[in-house]
Backbone as JSON Lines, residues from 0, in Angstrom:
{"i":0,"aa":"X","n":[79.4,-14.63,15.64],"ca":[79.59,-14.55,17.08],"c":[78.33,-15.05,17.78]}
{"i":1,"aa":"X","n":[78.56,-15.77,18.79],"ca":[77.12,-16.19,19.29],"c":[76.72,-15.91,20.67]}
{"i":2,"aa":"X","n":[75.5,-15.68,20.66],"ca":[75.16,-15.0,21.78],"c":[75.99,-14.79,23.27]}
{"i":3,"aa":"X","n":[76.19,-16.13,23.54],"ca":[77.03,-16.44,24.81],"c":[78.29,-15.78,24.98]}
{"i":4,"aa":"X","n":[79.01,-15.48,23.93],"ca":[80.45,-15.46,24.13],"c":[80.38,-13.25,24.19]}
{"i":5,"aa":"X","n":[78.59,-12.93,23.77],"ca":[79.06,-11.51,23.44],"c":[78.46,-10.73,25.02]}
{"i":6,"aa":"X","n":[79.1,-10.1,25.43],"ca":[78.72,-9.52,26.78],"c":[77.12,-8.85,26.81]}
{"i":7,"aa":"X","n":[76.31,-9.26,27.74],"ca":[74.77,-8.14,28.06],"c":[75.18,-6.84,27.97]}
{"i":8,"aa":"X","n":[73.78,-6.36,27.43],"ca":[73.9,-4.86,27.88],"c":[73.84,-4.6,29.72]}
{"i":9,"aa":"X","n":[73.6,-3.33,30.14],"ca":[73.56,-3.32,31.42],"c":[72.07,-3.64,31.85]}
{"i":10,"aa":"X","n":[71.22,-2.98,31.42],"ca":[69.75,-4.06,32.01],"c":[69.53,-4.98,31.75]}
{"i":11,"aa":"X","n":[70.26,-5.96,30.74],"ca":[70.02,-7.67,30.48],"c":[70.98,-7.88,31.58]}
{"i":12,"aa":"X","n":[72.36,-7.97,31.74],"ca":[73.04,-8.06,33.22],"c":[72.1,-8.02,34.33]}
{"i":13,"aa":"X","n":[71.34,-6.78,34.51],"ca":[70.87,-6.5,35.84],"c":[70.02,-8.0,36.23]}
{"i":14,"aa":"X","n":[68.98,-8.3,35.22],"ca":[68.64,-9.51,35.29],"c":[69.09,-10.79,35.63]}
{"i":15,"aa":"X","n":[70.01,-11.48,34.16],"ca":[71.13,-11.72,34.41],"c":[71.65,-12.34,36.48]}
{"i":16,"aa":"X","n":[72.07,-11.35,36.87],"ca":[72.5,-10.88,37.98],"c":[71.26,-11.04,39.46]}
{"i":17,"aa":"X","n":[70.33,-10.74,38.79],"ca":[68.87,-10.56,39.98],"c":[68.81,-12.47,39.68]}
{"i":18,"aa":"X","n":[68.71,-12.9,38.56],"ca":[68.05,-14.15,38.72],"c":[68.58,-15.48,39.78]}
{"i":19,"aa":"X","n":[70.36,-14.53,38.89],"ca":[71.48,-15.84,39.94],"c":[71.42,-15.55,41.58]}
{"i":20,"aa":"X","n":[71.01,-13.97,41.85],"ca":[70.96,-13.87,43.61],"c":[69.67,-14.52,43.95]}
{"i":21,"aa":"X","n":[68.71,-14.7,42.89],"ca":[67.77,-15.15,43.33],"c":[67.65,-16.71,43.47]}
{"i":22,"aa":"X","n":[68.34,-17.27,43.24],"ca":[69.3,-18.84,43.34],"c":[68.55,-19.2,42.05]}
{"i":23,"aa":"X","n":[68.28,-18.76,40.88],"ca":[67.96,-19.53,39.75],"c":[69.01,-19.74,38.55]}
{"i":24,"aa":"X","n":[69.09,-20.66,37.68],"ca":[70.43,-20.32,36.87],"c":[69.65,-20.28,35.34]}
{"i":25,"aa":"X","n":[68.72,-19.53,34.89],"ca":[67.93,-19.14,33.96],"c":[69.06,-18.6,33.16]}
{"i":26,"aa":"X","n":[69.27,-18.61,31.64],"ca":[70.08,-17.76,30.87],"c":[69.46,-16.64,29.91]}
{"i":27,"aa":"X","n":[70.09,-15.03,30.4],"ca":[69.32,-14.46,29.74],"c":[70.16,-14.51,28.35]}
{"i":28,"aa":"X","n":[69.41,-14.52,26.94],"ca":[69.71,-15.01,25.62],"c":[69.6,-12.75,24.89]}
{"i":29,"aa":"X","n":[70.51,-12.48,24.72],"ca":[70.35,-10.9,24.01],"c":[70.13,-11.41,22.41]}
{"i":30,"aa":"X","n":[69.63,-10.66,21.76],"ca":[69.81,-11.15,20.28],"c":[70.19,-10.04,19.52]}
{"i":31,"aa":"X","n":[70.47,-9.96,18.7],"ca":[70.65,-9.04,17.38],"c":[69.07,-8.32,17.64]}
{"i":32,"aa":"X","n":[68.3,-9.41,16.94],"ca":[67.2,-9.02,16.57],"c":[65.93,-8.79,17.66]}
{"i":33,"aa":"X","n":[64.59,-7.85,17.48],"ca":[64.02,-7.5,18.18],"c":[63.01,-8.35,18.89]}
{"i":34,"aa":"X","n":[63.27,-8.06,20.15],"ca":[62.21,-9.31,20.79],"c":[61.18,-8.41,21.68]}
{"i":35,"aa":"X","n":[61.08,-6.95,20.91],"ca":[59.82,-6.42,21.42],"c":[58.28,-6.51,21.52]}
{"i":36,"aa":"X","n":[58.07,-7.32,20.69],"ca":[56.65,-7.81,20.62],"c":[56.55,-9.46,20.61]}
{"i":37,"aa":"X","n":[55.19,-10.0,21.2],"ca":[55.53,-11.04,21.3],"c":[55.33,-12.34,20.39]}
{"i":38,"aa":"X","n":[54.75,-11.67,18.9],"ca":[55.73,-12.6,18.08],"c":[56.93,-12.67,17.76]}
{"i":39,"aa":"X","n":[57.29,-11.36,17.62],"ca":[59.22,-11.52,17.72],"c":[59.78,-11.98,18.52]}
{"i":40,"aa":"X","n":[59.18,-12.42,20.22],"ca":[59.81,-12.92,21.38],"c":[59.38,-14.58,20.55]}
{"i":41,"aa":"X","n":[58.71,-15.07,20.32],"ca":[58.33,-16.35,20.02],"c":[59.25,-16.65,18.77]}
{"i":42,"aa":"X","n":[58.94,-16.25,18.13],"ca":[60.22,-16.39,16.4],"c":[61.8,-16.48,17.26]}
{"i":43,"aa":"X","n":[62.32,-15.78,18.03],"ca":[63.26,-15.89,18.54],"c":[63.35,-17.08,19.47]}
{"i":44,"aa":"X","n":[62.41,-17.33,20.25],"ca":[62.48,-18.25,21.04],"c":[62.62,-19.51,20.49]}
{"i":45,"aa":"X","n":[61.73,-19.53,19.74],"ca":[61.38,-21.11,18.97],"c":[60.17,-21.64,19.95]}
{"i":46,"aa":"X","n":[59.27,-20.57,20.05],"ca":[57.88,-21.46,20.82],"c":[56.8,-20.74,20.64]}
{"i":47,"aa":"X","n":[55.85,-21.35,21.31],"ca":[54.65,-20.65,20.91],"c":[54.54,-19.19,21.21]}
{"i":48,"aa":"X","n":[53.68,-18.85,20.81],"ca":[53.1,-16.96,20.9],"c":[52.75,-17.18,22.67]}
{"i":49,"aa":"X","n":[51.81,-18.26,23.35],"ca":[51.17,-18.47,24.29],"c":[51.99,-18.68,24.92]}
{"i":50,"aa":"X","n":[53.53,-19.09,24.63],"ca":[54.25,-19.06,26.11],"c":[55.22,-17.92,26.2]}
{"i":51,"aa":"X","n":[54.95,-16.94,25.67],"ca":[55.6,-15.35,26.02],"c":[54.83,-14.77,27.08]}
{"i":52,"aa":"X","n":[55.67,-14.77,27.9],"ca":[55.1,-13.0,29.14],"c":[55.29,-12.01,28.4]}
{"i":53,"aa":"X","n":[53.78,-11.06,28.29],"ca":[53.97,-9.97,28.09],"c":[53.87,-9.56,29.28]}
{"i":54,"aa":"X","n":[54.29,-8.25,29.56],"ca":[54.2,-7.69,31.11],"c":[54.08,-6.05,30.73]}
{"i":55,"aa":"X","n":[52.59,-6.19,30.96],"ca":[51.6,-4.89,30.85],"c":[51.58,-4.03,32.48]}
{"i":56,"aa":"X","n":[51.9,-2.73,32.03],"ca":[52.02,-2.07,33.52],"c":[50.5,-1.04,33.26]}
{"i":57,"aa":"X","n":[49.29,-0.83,34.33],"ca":[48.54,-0.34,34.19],"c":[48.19,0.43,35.57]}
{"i":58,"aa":"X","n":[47.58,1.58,35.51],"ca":[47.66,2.57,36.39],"c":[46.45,2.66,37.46]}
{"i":59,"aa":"X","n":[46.57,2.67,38.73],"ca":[44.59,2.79,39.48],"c":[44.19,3.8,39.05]}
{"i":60,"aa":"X","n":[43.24,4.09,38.59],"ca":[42.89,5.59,38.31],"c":[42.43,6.4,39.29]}
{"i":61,"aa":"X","n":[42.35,5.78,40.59],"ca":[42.25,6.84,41.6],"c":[43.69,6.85,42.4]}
{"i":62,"aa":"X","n":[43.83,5.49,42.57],"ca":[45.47,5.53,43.33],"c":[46.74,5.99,42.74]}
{"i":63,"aa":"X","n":[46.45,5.58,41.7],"ca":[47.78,6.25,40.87],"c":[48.39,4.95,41.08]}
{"i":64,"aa":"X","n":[48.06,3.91,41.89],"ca":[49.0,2.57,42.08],"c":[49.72,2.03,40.76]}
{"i":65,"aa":"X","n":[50.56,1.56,40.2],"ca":[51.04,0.57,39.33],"c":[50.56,-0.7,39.74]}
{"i":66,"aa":"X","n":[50.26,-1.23,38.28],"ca":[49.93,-2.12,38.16],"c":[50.22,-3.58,37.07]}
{"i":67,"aa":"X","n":[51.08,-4.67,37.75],"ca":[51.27,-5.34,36.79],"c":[50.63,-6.71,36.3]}
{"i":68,"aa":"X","n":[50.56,-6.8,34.72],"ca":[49.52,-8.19,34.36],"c":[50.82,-8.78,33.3]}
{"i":69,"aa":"X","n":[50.59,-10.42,34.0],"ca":[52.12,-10.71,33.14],"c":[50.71,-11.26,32.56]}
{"i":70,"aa":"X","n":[50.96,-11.25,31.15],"ca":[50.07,-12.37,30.16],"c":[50.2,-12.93,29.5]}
{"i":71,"aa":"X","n":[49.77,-14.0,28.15],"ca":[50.47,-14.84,27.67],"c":[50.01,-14.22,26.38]}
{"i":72,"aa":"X","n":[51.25,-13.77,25.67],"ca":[51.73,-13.15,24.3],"c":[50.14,-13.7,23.36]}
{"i":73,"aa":"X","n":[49.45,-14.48,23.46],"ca":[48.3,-14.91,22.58],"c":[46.91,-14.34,23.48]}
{"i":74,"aa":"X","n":[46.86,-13.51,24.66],"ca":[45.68,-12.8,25.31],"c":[45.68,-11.65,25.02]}
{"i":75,"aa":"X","n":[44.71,-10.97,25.06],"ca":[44.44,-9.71,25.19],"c":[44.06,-9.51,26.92]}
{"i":76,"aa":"X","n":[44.0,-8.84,27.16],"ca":[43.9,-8.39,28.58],"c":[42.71,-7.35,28.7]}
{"i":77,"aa":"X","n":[41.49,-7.84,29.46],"ca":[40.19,-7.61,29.99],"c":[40.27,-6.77,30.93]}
{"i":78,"aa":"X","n":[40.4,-5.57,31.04],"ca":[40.95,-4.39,31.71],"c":[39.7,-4.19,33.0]}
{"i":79,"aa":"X","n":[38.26,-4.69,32.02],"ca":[37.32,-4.67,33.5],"c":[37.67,-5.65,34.76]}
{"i":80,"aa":"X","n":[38.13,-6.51,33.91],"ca":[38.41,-7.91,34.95],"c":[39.76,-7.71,36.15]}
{"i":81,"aa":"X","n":[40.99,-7.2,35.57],"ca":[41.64,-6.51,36.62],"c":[41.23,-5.6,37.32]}
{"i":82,"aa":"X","n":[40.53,-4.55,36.79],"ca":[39.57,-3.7,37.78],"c":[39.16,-4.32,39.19]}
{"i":83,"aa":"X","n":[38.11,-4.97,38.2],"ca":[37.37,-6.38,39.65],"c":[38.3,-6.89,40.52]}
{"i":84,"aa":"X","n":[39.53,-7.13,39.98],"ca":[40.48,-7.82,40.89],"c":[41.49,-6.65,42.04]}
{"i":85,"aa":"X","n":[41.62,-5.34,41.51],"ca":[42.46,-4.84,42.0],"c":[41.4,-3.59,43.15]}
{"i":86,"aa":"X","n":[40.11,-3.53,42.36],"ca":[39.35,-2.93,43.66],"c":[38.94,-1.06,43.08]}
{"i":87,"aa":"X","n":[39.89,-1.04,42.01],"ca":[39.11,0.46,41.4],"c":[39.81,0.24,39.56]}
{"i":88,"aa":"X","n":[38.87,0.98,39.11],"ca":[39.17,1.13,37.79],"c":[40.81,1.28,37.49]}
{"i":89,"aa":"X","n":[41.23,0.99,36.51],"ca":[42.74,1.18,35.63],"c":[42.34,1.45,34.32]}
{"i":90,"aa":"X","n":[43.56,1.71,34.21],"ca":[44.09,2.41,32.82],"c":[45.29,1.99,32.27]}
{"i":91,"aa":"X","n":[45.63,2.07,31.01],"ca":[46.7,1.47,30.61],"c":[47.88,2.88,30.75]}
{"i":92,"aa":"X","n":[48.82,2.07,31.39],"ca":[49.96,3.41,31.72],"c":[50.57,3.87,30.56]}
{"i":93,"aa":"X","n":[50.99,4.5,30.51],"ca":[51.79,5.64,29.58],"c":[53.55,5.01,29.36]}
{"i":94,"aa":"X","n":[53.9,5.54,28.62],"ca":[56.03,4.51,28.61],"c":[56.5,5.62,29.3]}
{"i":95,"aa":"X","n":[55.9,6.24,29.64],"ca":[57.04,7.36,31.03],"c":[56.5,6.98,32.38]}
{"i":96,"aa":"X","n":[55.6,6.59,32.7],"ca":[54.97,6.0,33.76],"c":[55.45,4.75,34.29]}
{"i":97,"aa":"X","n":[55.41,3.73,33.31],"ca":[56.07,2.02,32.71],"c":[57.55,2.23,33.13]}
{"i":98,"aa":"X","n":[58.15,3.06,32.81],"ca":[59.55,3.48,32.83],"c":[60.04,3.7,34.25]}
{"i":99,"aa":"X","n":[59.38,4.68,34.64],"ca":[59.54,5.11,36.16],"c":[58.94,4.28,37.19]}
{"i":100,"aa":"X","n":[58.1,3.22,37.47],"ca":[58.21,2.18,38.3],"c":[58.64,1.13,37.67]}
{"i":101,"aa":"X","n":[58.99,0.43,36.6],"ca":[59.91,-0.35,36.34],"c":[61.02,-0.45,36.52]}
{"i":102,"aa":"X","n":[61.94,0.88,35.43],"ca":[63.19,1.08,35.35],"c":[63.43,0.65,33.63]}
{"i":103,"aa":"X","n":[62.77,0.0,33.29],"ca":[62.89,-0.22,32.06],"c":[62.31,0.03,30.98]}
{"i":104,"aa":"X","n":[62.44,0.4,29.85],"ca":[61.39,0.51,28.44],"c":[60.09,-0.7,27.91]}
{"i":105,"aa":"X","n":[59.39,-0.02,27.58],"ca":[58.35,-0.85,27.13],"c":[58.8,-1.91,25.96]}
{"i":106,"aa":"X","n":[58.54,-3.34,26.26],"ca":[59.15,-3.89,25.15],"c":[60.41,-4.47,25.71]}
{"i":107,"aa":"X","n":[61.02,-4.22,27.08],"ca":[61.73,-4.88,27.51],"c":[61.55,-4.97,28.62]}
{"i":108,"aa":"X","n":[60.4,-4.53,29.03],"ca":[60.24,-5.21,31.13],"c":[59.58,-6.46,31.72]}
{"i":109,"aa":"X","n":[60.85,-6.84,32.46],"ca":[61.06,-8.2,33.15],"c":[60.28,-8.36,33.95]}
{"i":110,"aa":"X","n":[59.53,-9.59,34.27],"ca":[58.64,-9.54,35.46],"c":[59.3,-9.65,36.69]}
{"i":111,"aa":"X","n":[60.33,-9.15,37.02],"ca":[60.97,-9.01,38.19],"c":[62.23,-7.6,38.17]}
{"i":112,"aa":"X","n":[62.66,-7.22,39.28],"ca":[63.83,-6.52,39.52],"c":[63.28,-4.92,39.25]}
{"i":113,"aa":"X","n":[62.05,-4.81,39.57],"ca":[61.36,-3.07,38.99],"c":[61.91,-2.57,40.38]}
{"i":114,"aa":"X","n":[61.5,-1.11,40.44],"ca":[61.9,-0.07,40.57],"c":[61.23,0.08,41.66]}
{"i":115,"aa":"X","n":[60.07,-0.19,41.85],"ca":[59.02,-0.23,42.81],"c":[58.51,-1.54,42.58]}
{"i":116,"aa":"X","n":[57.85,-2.12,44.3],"ca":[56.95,-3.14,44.39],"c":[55.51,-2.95,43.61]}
{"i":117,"aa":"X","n":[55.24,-3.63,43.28],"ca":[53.65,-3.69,42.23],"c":[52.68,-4.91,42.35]}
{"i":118,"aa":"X","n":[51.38,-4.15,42.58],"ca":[50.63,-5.28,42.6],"c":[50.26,-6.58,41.13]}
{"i":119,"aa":"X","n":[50.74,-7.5,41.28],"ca":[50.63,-8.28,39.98],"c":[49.88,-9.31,39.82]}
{"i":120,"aa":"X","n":[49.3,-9.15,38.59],"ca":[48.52,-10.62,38.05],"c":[49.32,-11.35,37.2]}
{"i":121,"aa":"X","n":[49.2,-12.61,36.89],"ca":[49.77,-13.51,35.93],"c":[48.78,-14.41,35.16]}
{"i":122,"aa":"X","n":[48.63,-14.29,34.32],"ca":[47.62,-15.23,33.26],"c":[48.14,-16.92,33.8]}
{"i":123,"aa":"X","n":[46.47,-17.36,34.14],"ca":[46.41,-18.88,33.93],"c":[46.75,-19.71,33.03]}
{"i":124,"aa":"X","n":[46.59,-19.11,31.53],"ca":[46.64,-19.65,30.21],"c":[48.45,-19.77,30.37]}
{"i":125,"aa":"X","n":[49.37,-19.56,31.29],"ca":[50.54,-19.89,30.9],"c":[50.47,-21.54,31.87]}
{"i":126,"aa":"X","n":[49.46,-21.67,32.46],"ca":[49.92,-22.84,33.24],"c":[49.82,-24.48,32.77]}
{"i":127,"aa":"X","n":[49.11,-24.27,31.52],"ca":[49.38,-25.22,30.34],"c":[50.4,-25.12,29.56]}
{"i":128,"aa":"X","n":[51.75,-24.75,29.71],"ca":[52.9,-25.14,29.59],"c":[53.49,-24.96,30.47]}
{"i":129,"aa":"X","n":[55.35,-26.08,30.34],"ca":[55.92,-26.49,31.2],"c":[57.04,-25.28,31.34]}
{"i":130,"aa":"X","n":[57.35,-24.61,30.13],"ca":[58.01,-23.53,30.01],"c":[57.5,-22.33,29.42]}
{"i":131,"aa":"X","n":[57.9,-21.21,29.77],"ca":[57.69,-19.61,29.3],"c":[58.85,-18.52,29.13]}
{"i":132,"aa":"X","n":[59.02,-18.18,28.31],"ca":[59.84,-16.91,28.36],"c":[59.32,-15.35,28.17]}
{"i":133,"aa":"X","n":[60.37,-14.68,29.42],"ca":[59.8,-13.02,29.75],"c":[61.22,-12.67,29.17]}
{"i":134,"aa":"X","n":[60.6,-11.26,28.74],"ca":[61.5,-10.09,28.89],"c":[62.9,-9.76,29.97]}
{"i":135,"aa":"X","n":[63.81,-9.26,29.03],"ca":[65.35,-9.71,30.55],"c":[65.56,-8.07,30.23]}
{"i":136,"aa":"X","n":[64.67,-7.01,30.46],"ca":[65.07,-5.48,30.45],"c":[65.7,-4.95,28.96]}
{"i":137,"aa":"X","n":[65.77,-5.52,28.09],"ca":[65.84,-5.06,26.48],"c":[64.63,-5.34,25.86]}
{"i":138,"aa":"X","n":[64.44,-4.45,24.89],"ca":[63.7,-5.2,23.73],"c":[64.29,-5.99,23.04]}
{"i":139,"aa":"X","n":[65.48,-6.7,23.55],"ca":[66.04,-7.75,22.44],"c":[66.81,-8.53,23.41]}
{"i":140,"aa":"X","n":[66.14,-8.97,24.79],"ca":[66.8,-10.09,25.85],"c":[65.44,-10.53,26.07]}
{"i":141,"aa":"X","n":[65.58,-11.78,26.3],"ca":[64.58,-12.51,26.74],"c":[65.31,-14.19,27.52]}
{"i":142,"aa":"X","n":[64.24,-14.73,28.25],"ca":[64.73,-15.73,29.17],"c":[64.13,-17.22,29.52]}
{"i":143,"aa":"X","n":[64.18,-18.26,29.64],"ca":[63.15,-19.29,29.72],"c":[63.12,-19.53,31.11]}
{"i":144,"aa":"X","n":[62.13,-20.24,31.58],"ca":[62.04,-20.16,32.99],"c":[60.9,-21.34,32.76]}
{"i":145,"aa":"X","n":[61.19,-21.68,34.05],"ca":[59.72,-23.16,34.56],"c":[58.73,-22.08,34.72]}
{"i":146,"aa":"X","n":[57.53,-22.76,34.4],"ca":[55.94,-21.76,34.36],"c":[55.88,-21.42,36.06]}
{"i":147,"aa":"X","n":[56.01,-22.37,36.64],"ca":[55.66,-22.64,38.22],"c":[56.72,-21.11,39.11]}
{"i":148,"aa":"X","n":[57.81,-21.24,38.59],"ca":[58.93,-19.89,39.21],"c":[58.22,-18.63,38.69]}
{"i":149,"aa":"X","n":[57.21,-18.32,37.66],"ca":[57.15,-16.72,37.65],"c":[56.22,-16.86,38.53]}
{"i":150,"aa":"X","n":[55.81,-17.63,39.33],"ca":[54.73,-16.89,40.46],"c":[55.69,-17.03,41.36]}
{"i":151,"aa":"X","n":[56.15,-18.22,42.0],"ca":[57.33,-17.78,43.08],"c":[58.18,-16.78,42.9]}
{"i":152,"aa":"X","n":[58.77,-16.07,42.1],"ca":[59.49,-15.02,41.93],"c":[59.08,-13.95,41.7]}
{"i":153,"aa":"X","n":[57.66,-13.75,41.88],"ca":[56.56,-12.35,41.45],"c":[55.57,-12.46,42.48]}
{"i":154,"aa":"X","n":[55.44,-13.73,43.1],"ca":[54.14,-13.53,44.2],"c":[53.18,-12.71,43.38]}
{"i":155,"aa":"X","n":[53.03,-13.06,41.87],"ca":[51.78,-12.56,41.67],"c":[50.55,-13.33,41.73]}
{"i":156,"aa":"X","n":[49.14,-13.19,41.57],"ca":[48.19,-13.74,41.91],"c":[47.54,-14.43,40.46]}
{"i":157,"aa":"X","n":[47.67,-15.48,40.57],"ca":[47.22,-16.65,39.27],"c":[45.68,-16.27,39.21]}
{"i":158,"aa":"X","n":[45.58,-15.64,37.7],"ca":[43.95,-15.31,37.41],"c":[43.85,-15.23,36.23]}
{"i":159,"aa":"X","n":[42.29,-15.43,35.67],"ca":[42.23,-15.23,34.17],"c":[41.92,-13.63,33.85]}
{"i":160,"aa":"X","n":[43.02,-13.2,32.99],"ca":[43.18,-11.79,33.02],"c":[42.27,-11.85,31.19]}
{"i":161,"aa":"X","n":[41.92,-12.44,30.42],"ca":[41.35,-12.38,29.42],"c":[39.6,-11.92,29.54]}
């Protein structure tokens, strides 16, 4: 049976659904297999490690704000450096925290359609490719998209998060 013909779950839909109101015609792809980490998003994809969004949710430690860093599956993420950028120390959030301004599980959150508005960064290192794929709300949906649309569709702020 192949992907297309087998129905989304309901948070790959929600996506799905958010992308087409959002006038894009991106296909979210569900798989059998796990596309929770982002060599398994890349093995699935058929592309590099560097063109996976990971999408790290991290906490102000005085605001309590959420905080999101889409990055590219081959960075680690420089936690002083968002600091600098966001104006007080963070912390890496908790999967009940991730959950409750997302809406979704760790391992499957989309850089769009959360639960709450969030302040976001996006790694530069994705802007040396022409394509990227994020998370579609499973750990086992994922999506391709032009590099240039996850900032128009996230208004997040292009920075080196490494």
């Amino acid at each position: 049976m192949d992907a297309m013909s087998t129905p989304l779950s309901p948070s790959a839909q929600k996506i799905q659904t958010l992308l087409a109101s959002l006038g894009y015609d991106y296909q979210v792809i569900e798989h059998v297999e796990s596309t929770r980490t982002a060599q398994e998003a890349a093995d699935r994809a058929g592309c590099e490690l560097g063109q996976i969004v990971k999408s790290l949710i991290f906490m102000g430690k005085h605001s309590k704000k959420p905080i999101l860093v889409l990055t590219s599956g081959a960075n680690r993420v420089n936690e002083k450096r968002i600091s600098e950028y966001s104006g007080e120390a963070i912390g890496k959030a908790d999967a009940d925290f991730a959950r409750a301004v997302t809406g979704f599980a760790i391992g499957g959150v989309p850089p769009i359609g959360h639960a709450q508005n969030m302040e976001t960064y996006l790694d530069e290192d994705f802007l040396q490719y022409p394509t990227i794929w994020a998370a579609a709300g499973t750990p086992n949906a994922i999506f391709e998209l032009k590099t240039e649309d996850l900032q128009k569709m996230t208004g997040g702020r292009i920075v080196s998060v490494k």
